[in-house]
N, C-alpha and C positions, 0 to 999 in steps of 0.2 A: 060038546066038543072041547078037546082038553086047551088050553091058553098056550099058544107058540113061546116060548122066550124070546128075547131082543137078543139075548146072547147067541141062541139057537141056530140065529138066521144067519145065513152067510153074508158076509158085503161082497159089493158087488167091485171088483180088481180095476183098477186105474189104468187106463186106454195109452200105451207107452207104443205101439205101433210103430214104425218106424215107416215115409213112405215109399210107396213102391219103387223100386230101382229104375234108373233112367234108360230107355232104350236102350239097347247096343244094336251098333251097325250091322247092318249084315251084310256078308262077304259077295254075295250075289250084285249085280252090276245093276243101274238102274234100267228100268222101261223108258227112261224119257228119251227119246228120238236123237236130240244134240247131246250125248252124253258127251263125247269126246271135245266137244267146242266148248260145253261149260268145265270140264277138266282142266282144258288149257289157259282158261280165262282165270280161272283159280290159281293156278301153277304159277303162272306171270304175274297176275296181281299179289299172292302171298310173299313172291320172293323181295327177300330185301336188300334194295340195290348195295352198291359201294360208295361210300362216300368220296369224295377227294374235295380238301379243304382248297379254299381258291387261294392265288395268289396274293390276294390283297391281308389274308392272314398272316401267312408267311413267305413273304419276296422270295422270289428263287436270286442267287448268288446268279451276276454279270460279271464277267470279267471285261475291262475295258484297257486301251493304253492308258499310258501314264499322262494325267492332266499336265497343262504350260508348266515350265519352269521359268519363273518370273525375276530376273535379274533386280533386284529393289534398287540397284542404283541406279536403273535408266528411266527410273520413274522422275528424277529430276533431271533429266538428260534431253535432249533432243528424242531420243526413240521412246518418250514416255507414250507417243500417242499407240504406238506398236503395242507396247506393252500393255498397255489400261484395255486393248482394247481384248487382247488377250484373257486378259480377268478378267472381265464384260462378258464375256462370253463363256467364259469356263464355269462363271460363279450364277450366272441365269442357265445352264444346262443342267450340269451334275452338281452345282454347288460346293464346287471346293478347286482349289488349285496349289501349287507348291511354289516357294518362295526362298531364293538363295541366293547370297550375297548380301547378308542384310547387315551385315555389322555387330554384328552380337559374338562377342569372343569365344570359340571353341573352347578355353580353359573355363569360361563363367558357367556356360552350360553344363558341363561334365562333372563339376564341382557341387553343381544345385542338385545334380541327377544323384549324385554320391553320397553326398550328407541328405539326401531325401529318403534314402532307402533306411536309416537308422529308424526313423518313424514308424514304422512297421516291427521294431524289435521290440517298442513298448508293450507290456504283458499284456492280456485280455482283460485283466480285474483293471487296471489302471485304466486304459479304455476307456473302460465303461463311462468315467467321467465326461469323457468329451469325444459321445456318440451324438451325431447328428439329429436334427429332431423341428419340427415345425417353428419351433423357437431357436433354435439353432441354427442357422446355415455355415456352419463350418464344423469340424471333425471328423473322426471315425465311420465310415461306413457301417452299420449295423448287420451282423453275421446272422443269417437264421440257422446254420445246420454246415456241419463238417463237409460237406460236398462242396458248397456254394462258397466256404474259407477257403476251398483249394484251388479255385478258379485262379481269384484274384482277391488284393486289398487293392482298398480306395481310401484318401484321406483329404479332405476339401480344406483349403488353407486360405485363407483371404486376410485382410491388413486389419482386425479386429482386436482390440485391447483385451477385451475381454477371454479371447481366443489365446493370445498371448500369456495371461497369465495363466491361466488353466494348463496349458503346452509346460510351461516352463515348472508349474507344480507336478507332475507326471515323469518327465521331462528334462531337469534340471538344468542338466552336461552339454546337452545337444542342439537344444531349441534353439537358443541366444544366435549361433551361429547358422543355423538353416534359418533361421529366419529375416537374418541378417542378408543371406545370397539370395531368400527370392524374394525381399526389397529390390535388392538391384535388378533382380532378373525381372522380375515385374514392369521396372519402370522402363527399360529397355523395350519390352513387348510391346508395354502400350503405347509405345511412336511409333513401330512399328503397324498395330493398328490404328492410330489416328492418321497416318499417312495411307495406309488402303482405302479407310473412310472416304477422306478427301477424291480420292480417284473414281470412287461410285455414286460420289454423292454428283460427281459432276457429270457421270453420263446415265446420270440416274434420266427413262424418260417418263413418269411421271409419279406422284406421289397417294399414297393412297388418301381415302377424307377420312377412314376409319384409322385411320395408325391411331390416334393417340388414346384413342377408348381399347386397342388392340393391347399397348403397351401397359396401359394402367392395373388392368390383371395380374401382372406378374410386379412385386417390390422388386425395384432396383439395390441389391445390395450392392453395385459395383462391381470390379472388376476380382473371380475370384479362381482359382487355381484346383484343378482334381490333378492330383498324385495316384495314379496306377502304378501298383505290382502284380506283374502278370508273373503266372507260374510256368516254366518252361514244357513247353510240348500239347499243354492243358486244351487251348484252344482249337489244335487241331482236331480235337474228336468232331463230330459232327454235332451231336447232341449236346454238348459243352456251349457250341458255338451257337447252338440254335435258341441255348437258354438267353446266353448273351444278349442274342438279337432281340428276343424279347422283353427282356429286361431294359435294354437300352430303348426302345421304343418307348417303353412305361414309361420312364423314368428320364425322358429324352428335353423337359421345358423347367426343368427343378428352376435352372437358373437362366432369367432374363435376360440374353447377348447381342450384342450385332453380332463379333468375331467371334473365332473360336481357331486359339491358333496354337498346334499340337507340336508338340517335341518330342519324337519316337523314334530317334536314329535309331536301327538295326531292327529295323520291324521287318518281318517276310511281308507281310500285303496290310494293306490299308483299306478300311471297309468303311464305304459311305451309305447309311442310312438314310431311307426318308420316304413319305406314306406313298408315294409310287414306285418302288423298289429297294432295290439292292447293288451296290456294283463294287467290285473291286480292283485293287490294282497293286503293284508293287513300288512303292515310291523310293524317291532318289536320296542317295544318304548324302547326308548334312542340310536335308532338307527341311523347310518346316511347312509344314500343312492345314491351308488357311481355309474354315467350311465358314459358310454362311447362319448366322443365328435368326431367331424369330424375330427380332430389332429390326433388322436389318430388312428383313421379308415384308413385315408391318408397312414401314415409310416409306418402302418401294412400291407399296401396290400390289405385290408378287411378283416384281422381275426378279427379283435374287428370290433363291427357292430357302430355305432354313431346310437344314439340311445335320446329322449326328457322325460325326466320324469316329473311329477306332482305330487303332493298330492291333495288329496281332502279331503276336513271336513264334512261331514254328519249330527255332531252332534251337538241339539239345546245349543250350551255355548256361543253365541256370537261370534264376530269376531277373527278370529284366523292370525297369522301372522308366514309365512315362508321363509325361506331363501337358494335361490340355486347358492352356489357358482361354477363359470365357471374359473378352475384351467387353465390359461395359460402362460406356461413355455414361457421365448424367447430362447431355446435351444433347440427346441424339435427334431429337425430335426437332430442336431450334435448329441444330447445322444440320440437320441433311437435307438440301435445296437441291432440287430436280434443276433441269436446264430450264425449266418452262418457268414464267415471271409468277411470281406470290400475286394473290389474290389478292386488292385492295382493299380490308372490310373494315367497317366503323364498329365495334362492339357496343351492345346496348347500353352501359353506364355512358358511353362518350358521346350517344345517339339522347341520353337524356340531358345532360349539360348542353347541349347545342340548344336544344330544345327552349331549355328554359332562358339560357342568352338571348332566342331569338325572340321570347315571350319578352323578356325585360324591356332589352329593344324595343319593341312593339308600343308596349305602355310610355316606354320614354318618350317614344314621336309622336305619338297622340297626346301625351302632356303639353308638349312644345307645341303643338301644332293649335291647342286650345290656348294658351297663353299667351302666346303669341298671334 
């Protein structure tokens, strides 16, 4: 029998099968008795509901009246108790109220608001220097994207040397004198808040035990100043306003205050922020609009709510500029005394010197007592 070759023989082809196709349905209706109840079970359970985000993400807009208008001079008056008690009440509901007659010259303000708007003509490059930043607490708000420039600028000013000279390198012509006016305007305000103090601290009715672990979270830089320029008409979109809202939410504890006391004559509505809502209102011109800080909220316990306020401009006159100062005492914690009497306590250093006097004591009279 002749010898096959190896080459002769076929190999044997590599198994590439592919496998068999997945059923397809067929168009014929089932035998199962409930077809129609498991259809509808299907139906309902496949669909996918609507969502609707709750309130607590984003407040729906209150319109309310316009909070007290608080005469500041009848707080040293006979009708101060009228008055405080007014605030007491305006500043533990919505946390905010308005404030007129206080003493502060129409020409000081007008002046500050005027040479503040210069601040915003400094270029973008030069900026850059003195943008705001974890190590910073004063300058330039940081721009992410030509939408969010067109909102609004923001420029945080506070009495810092450092701030100073950087401003005045940028700067040179303009600094010296704006900063000059909110020295004055400044120190003006904060009587203005150390006198509101006084009034809350005395119908304060009780103190919280956590304030000062509350307060130590945030560095007291003091008292320091945000410069808004609102762009005319910008706010009124809805989506503008609603970025707003959220932004200021974020961004609502940056800085540590009791007060926070706004100057936005010629605002259409004034918007108070805060994690139970939203409310708005149209405030009184020449007014100035005083909201409660987390300071403030801390040493009270929660009677005063901390609370974020805004102006908005509605109306077509061009760019408008505001200013929200954030009143922060470095004593807030020692002066603000509830009605109710301090608690008498010995701290433990002064609990160990007694101690050891009474020990001394002790050995002296039993020396005497033997030597005698």
């Amino acid at each position: 029998m002749a010898a096959v070759s190896p080459q002769s023989v076929p190999e044997k082809p590599l198994d590439f099968r592919a496998p068999p196709p997945s059923p397809i349905a067929s168009s014929r209706r089932s035998s199962v008795t409930n077809d129609d109840v498991l259809t509808e079970y299907l139906e309902h359970s496949l669909r996918v509901p609507d969502l609707i985000l709750p309130d607590k993400v984003f407040p729906r807009q209150k319109f309310i009246e316009n909070p007290p208008r608080i005469d500041f001079q009848t707080l040293n008056s006979e009708e101060s108790c009228d008055s405080v008690s007014k605030i007491v009440d305006s500043i533990t509901t919505i946390g905010c109220f308005q404030l007129v007659n206080y003493g502060i010259p129409s020409e000081l303000i007008k002046s500050a608001l005027a040479i503040a708007a210069g601040v915003f003509r400094v270029s973008p490059e030069k900026r850059a220097t003195v943008t705001r930043s974890p190590e910073k607490p004063y300058g330039f708000e940081e721009v992410h994207g030509e939408e969010e420039s067109e909102m609004s600028e923001e420029f945080v000013w506070c009495r810092d040397e450092n701030l100073k000279l950087e401003m005045e390198g940028i700067w040179p012509l303009g600094y010296s004198k704006f900063s000059e006016k909110m020295e004055t305007l400044l120190g003006d305000i904060e009587k203005l808040g150390e006198k509101i103090l006084v009034s809350l601290r005395e119908n304060c009715v009780r103190k919280s035990m956590h304030g000062d672990e509350i307060l130590e979270e945030h560095e007291n830089v003091g008292s320091v100043c945000h410069i808004h320029k609102h762009s005319h008409n910008i706010l009124a979109d809805f989506s503008s306003l609603r970025y707003d809202v959220i932004r200021m939410l974020i961004r609502g504890v940056d800085y540590s205050h009791a007060l926070c006391l706004h100057i936005c004559d010629g605002a259409s509505e004034f918007h108070v922020y805060s994690k139970k809502g939203w409310v708005s209102f149209c405030p009184d011109k020449d007014a100035i609009l005083i909201t409660a800080g987390d300071q403030i909220q801390a040493v009270s316990g929660g009677q005063y709510k901390h609370v974020i306020g805004r102006p908005v401009y509605k109306e077509e006159k061009g760019d408008c500029i505001s200013m929200a100062f954030l009143y922060a005492p470095q004593t807030i914690i020692t002066n603000f005394t509830p009605n109710l009497e301090k608690e008498k306590t010995i701290s433990l250093p002064q609990q160990f010197i007694v101690a050891l006097l009474l020990t001394l004591l002790y050995h002296f009279l039993v020396f005497v007592y033997k030597k005698f």
